[in-house]
N, C-alpha and C positions, 0 to 999 in steps of 0.2 A: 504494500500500500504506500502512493505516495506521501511524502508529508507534506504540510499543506504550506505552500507559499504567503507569507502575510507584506505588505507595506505598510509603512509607519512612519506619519510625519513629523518631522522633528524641529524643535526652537532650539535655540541656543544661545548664549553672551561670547562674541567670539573674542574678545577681549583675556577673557579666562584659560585662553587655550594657544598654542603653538601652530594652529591651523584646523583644518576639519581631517586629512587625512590622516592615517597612520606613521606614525614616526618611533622609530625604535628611543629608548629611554625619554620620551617627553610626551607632555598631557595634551593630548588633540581632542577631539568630539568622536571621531570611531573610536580610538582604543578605548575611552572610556566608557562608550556603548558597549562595545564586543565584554570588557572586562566586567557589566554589570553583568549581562545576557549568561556569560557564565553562572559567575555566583550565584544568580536564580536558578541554574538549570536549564535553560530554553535553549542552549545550544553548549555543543561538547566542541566543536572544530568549526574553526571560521571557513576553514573551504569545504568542508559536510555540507554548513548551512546556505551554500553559496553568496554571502554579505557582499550586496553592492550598495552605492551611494548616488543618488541623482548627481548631483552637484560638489563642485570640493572646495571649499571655503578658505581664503589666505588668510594668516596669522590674525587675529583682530578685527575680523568680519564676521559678522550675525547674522543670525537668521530667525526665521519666524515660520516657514514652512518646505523647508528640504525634506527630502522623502529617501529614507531607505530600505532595502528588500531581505529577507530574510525566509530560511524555510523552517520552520519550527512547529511541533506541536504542540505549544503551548497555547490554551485559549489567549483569545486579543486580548478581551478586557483583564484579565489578571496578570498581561504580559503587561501593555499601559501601564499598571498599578503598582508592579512591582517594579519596573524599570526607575520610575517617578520617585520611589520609596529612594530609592537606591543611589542616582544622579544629584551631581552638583553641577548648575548651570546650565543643565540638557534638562529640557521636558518634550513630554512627548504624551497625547490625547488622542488621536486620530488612529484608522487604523483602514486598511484594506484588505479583502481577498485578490490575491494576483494570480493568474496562470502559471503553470510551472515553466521553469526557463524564464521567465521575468525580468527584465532588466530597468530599473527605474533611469539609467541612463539615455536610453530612447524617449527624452521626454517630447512634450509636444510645443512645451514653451517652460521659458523661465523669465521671473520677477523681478528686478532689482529694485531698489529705491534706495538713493543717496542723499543726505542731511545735508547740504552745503549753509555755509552762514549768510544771510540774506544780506547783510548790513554793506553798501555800497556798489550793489551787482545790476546792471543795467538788465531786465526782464528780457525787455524787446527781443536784444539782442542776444539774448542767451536762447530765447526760443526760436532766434529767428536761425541762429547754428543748430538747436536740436533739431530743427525741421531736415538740413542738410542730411542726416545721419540714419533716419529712413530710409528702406532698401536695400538694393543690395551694393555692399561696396569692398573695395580692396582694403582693410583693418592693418594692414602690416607695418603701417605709421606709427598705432594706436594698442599693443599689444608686442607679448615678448610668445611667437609665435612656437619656439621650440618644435619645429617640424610641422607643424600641422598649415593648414592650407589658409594662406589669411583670410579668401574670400567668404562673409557673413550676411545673414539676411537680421534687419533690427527692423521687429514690426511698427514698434512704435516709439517716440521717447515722450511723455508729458512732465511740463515743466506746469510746478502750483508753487504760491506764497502763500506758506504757514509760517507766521512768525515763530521765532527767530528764526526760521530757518526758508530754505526755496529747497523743495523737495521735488528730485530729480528720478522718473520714473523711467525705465528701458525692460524692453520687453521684446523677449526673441526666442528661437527657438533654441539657442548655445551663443556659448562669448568665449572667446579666448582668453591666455592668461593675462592678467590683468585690464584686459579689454575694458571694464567698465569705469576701472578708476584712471584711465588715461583720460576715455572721452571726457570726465567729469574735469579731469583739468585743462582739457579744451574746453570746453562752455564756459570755466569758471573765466577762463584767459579771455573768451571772446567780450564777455560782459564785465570784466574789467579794462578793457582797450589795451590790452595786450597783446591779443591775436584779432586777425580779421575775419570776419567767416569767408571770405574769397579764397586764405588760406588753406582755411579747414575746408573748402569744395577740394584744394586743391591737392592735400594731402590725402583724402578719399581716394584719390586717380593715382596713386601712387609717389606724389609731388614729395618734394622735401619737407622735413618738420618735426621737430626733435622735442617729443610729447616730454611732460611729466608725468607722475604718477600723482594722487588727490592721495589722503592717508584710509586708510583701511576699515579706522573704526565709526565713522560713519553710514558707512554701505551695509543694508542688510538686504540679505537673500526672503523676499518676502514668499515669495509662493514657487511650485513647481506642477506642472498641469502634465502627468504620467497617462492619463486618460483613463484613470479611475475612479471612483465614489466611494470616499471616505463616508467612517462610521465614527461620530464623535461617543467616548465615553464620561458620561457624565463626573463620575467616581473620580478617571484618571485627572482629570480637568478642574478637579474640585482639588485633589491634592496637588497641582503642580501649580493653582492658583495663591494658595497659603503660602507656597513657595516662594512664589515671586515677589508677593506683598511685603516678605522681609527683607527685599533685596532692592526696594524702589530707595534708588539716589535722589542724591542736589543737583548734579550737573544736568542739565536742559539734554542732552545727548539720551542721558541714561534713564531720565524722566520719559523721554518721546519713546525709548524703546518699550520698558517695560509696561507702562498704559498701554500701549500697541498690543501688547504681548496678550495682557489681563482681556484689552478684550476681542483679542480671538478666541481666550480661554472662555468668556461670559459669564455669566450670575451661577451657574447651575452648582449644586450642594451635592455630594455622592451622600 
């Protein structure tokens, strides 16, 4: 009999962690998963249970709903409950039935949304470069490409003012490595008159342009659309909300995440 394939969306503070993937001696978001999943029991061998990860998160990067696969027989809801019991900085409430062989890596889109600081950033022009960045374009300006093929499709970017902050949304179906925090410091250059968006058309076409990187810990991974139908458990969502409630800061960064957080978690009481 086979065992049965689950998904399981996961938060995180990436701030707390060395990254999201596995690193030998240091604290990332898998090892600390894999290292709970044991202690519970729900899996004996990381490659038995075949663990893969939608998305892989750099040093200082959050998230709010990455999805990873696992095949385990352990029920969902006491799998949720007891992972929650267990994590520091990872919660996780949501849960999927997946076909076997599953890969949450095939996803169909992924989220971003970055914090930039409002104070002195020309709008206009910051939306009038995100518009440029729709489609398809040559990225290899805008990304440390490590082999992989630079050309990307970005379906959408929406730029809003939320005080303090202008919250910078992109959404595509993959992004290369650091792909999203370069763009962010193009828009931020173009709306402070430091770049021109004629540039940035022209760094799209493969033109000269010698990107920086935006810092890490404002960008969180909001969503990952696997083409599944999550099952929220009340229980797990109730305990990973107590959680979070002891861990809301001062800083406006850390305010805006963890309210975000609370309320994807919602009111509900296990």
């Amino acid at each position: 009999m086979a065992i049965p394939r689950l998904a399981l969306k996961l938060a995180y503070d990436g701030r707390r962690f060395v990254g999201s993937q596995r690193q030998p001696k240091a604290r990332t978001v898998e090892g600390e998963l894999l290292s709970a999943l044991r202690r519970i029991g729900a899996i004996e061998d990381v490659r038995a249970c075949n663990f893969q990860a939608a998305s892989r998160t750099d040093r200082g990067v959050s998230a709010l709903g990455n999805v990873v696969a696992l095949s385990t027989g352990f029920a969902p809801a006491s799998l949720l409950r007891a992972l929650n019991a267990e994590l520091e900085g990872i919660w996780t409430w949501q849960h999927a039935e997946a076909p076997d062989g599953f890969n949450p890596r095939h996803a169909r889109s992924r989220w971003y949304r970055y914090y930039l600081p409002a104070a002195g950033l020309d709008l206009g022009l910051v939306r009038q470069a995100a518009s440029l960045l729709v489609g398809d374009h040559d990225f290899s300006r805008f990304a440390r490409l490590a082999g992989r093929r630079p050309l990307r499709r970005i379906d959408s970017v929406e730029i809003a003012h939320s005080a303090p902050f202008v919250l910078m949304d992109f959404r595509a179906p993959n992004f290369l490595w650091n792909m999203v925090r370069r763009l962010v410091w193009a828009l931020e250059a173009v709306g402070r008159g430091r770049l021109q968006p004629e540039q940035l058309a022209a760094a799209l076409q493969g033109g000269p342009l010698r990107s920086g990187v935006a810092p890490p810990e404002p960008l969180i991974l909001m969503d990952v659309d696997i083409g599944l139908s999550f099952t929220t458990d009340a229980s797990a969502a109730a305990i990973a909300r107590r959680s979070v409630e002891q861990l809301l800061g001062s800083s406006s960064l850390e305010v805006v995440y963890y309210h975000t957080l609370l309320d994807c978690l919602g009111d509900s009481e296990g």
